[in-house]
N, C-alpha and C positions, 0 to 999 in steps of 0.2 A: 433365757432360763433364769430366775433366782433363786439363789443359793439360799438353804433353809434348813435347819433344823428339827428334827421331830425330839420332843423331851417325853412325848405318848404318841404312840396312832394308832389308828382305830382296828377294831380285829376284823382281818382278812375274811375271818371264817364266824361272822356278827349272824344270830341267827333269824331267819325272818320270824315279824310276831306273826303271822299267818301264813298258813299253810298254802299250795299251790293250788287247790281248788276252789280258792274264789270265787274266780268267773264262771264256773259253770253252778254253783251253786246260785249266782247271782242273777244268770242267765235265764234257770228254770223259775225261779220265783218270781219274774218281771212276765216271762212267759206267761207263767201260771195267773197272775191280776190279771192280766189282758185277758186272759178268757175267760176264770171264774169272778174276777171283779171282788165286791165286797167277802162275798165268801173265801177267797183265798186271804184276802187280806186277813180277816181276821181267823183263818188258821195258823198263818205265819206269827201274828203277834202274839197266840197263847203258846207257839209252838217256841218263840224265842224269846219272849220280852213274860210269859206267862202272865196276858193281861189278855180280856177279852170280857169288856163294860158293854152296855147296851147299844152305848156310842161314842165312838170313838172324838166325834165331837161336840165340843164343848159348848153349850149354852148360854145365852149371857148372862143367867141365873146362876148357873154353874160357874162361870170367871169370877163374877161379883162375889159368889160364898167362898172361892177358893182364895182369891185375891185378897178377901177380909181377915186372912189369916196369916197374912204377911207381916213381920214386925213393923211400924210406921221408922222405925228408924230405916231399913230396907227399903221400902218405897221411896223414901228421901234419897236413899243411894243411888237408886237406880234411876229417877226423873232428873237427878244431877248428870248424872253420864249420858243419861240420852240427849240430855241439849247440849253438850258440848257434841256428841256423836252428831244431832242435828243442825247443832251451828256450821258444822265444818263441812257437810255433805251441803247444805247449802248454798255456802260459798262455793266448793267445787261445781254445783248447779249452777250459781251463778256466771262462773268464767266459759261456759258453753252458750253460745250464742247461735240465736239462727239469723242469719241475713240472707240477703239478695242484693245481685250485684247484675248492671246493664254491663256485658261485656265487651260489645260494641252496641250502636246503634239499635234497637229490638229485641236485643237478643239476651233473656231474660232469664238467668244462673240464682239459682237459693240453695237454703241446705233450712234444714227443722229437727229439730230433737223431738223425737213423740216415745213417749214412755211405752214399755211392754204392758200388757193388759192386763195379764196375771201373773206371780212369780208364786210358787213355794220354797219354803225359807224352812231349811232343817238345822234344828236348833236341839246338838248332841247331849245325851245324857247318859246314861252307862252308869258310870262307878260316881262320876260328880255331877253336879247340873252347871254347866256352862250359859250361864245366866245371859253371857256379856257380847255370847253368838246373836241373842234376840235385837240385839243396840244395833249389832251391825248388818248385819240380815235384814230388819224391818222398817227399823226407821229409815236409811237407807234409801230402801223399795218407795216409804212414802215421802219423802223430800225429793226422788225423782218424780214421784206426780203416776207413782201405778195402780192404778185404779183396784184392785183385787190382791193382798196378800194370804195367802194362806201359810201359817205356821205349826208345823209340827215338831213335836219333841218325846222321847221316851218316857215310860214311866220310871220311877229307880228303886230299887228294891220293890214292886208293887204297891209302890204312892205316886200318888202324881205333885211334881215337883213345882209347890205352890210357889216360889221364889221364879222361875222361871215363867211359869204362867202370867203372874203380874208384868214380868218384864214383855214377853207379847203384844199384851192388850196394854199395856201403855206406851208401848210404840208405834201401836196403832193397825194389828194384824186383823183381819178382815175376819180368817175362820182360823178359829184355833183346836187342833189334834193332840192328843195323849197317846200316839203311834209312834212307833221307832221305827230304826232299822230301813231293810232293803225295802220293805213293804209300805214303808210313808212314803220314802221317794220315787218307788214304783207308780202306788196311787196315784202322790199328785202329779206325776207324769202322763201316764195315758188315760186316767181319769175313772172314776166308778158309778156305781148308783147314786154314791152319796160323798164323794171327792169329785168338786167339781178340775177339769187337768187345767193345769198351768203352761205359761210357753217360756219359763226360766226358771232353774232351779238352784238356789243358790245353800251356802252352806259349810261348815266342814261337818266332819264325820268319821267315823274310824272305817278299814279297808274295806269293808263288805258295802257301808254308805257311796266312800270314795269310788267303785266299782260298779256300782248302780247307776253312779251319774253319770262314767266314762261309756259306759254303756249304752245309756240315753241320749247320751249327744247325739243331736241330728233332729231326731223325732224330736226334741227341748233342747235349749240353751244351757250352758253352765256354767258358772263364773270360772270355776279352776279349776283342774285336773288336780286334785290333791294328796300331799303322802306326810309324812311325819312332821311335825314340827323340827325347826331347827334354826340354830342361834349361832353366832360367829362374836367373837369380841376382838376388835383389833385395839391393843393397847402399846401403851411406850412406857420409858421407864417413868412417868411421873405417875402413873395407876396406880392403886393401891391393892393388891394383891386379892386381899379379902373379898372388897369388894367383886373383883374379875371371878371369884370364885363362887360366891353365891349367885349374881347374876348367872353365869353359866349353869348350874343347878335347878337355875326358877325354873329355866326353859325345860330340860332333862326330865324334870316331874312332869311332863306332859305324857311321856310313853317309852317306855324300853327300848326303841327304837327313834327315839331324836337324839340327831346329831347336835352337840356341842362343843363348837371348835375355840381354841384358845390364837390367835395371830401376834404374836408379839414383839419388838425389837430388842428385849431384853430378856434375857437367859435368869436373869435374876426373880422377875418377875412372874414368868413364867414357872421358874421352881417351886417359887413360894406359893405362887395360886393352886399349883396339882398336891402341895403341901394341907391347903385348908379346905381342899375338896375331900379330901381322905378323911380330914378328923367333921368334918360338918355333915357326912354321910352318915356317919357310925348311927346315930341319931335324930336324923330328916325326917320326919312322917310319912313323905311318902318315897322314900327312899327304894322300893321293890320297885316303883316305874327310873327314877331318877341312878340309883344304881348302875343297874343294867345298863341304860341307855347310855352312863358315863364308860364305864366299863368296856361296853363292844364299841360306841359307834363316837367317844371322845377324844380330840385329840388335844396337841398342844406344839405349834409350829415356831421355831425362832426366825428371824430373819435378819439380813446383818443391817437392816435402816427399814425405817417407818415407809418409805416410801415401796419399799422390797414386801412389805405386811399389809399395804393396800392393794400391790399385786397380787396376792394369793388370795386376799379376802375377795378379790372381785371373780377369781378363779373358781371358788366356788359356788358364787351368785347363791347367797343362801337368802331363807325369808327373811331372817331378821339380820341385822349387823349392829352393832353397838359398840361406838367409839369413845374408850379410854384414853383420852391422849391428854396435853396441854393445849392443842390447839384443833379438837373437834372438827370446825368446820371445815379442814382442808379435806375432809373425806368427802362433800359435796363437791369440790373443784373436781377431785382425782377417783373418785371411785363410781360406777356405770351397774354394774350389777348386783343391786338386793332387791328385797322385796320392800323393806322400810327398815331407815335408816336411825338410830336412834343417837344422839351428841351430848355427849361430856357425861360426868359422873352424875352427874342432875338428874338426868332421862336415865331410865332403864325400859329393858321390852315389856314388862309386867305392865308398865305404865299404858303401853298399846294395847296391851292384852286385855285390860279391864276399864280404863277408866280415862285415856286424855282426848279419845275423841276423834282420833283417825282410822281407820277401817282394821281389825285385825285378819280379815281373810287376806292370804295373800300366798306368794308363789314360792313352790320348794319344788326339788327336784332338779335344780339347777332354770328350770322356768324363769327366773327371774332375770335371764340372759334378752326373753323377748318380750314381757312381760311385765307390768306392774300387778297388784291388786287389786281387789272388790273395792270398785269405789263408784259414785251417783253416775256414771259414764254408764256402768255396765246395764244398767237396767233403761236404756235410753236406745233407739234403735235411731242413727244418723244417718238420715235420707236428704237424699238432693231433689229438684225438679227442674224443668226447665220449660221456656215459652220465648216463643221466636214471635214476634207482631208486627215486624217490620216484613212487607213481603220483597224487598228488595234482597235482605239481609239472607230469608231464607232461600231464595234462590241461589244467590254466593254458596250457601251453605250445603244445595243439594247438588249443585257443582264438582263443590269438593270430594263431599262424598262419594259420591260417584267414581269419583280416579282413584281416590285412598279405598271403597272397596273394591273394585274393579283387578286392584292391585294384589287382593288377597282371595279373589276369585269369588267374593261372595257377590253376585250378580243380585240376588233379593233385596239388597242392601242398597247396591245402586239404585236401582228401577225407585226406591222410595226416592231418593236424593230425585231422582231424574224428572220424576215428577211434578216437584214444586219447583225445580229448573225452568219446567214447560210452562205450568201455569202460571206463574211469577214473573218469567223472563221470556218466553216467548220460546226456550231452545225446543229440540227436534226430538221425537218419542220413536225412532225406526224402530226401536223393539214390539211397542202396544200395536194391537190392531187398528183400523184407520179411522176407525169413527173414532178414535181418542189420541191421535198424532197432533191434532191442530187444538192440545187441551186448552192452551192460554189463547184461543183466538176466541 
């Protein structure tokens, strides 16, 4: 057990941002596509998002005039990030290999990486355009080598969010939607008139999104089971207070409900940070999400040594961790569970969040315990094969079988083994009828 100090914790009684009827609202509208198809869909989206265009997707006439309206300093921002997003999912592409290995004599073991076929890539919009979901999401999809993206994104206030659009189509999404909500991920799940379905969904999304995909698991893939954003900073006394303080704030402006923990070995530090979260609130813009979320779900934990503050940081296995210390990288020796790690005052998570090029989807919930993130892995499905050519080898091999299932009572299992024993090796078939006893003669 270590011994710890709380200077804040979080409230007991933190209220959910959404209510208990989720899943069945979630439920019925996944139902309801499946049978009425495009017509439901577009009841749901005038009925929530009050959008209902002639089509829901977009043109390449349509991306081209929408795309034209993006500032060119914008487009410079975003084909910067995509090729670092691209450079790095590549290399991850690259460190997966498929080989083939003779295990013995004939006996012929591979493995092959083959991309999923199609993924849909939900790319959140609501109150902002989350521009930087598209980087990870799509390009992602096409540096694994997946033949068909389809991307969807809401509309925001009833526009469609040109910034966001461009980032799509220059990451290279196959079909591009101005749909939100339950009814994008419904769509491109079991599929409509005019959405063709996907066999991975990938994405974040707020609870009614997140509930849709948990839902769909099974009939589609999904990269995460996902819930709030949430941030952890493990610092020492050589942090700078301030800093510990807006960093934890970035995170917070995500939703009233993200956790922002403070881990520190200094009491000093720790005062001072919940000191310049107070006065840097009064006045944050978006202070209505970042408030709250400090308020009910913030904490701020002492510990008597750094080493005691990478215990409890790994205790929470949160998505992000971000290490204030003098000597950063001992958190890679000593610390097992985040989602992504971020080192020294240099890095912050914003920097993951928008622009350095490693994945920001990733795992909360405490997931991060078995779990990494959305990275060029998940859209890869890792298949083995095998070929035995030696008919010496398979014989050995139907031998064995045969005692090892025999042993487990699965006789269907033998009889195959027993088989290419006969015809291979000559043994004895008393089980087959007789015209097939003497199979190897």
């Amino acid at each position: 057990m270590v011994a710890s100090q709380h200077l804040k914790q979080a409230s007991p009684t933190a209220p959910s941002s959404v209510g208990s009827g989720v899943a069945d609202t979630v439920s019925g509208v996944i139902a309801d596509i499946r049978t009425r198809g495009d017509v439901a869909v577009r009841e749901y989206s005038e009925k929530f998002d009050r959008w209902s265009p002639e089509n829901f997707r977009l043109s390449a006439e349509d991306i081209e005039r929408i795309v034209a309206t993006v500032p060119e300093a914008v487009i410079t921002d975003i084909t910067t990030v995509q090729a670092s997003v691209r450079r790095f999912a590549q290399h991850q592409r690259d460190s997966m290999t498929d080989f083939e290995v003779e295990m013995s004599p004939g006996v012929h073991l591979g493995q092959k990486n083959i991309p999923v076929s199609a993924v849909g890539a939900y790319v959140p919009g609501g109150r902002y355009p989350l521009v930087a979901s598209a980087h990870m999401t799509v390009v992602t999809a096409k540096v694994a080598g997946v033949e068909s993206v389809a991307a969807c994104t809401p509309p925001i206030r009833g526009e469609i969010p040109a910034a966001t659009i461009a980032a799509m189509h220059l990451a290279g999404a196959d079909d591009i939607y101005v749909l939100g909500g339950v009814q994008a991920v419904a769509a491109m799940a079991v599929g409509t008139e005019t959405v063709r379905p996907v066999n991975l969904l990938v994405g974040p999304g707020n609870a009614y999104v997140a509930e849709a995909k948990r839902q769909l698991f099974g009939s589609v893939g999904i990269d995460l089971f996902a819930g709030p954003t949430e941030t952890l900073v493990v610092a020492d006394e050589f942090a700078d207070p301030f800093v510990v303080a807006v960093d934890l704030l970035s995170q917070a402006e995500h939703g009233p409900d993200s956790p922002a923990i403070l881990v520190t070995s200094s009491a000093e530090v720790g005062r001072a940070a919940l000191e310049h979260i107070d006065r840097l609130l009064v006045d944050m813009p978006t202070k209505d999400f970042a408030g709250p979320a400090w308020r009910d779900h913030g904490q701020v934990i002492v510990t008597e040594n750094l080493e005691d503050a990478y215990r409890v940081a790994d205790s929470f296995a949160s998505e992000h961790v971000q290490i204030l210390t003098a000597e950063p990288r001992r958190a890679l020796e000593t610390m097992r569970n985040f989602g992504a790690l971020f080192l020294g005052e240099g890095t912050c998570v914003s920097y993951g969040d928008k622009v350095i090029g490693t994945n920001h989807t990733l795992p909360t919930r405490g997931a991060a315990r078995y779990t990494g993130g959305l990275w060029v892995g998940k859209y890869l499905k890792t298949v083995t094969y095998q070929e035995v050519t030696d008919q010496a080898a398979s014989a050995a091999l139907g031998e064995l079988c045969g005692r090892a299932a025999r042993v487990e009572f699965f006789e269907g299992h033998a009889r195959s083994g027993d088989v290419r024993a006969a015809k291979y090796a000559g043994a004895e078939l008393p089980w087959a009828p007789e015209q097939y006893r003497a199979v190897a003669r």
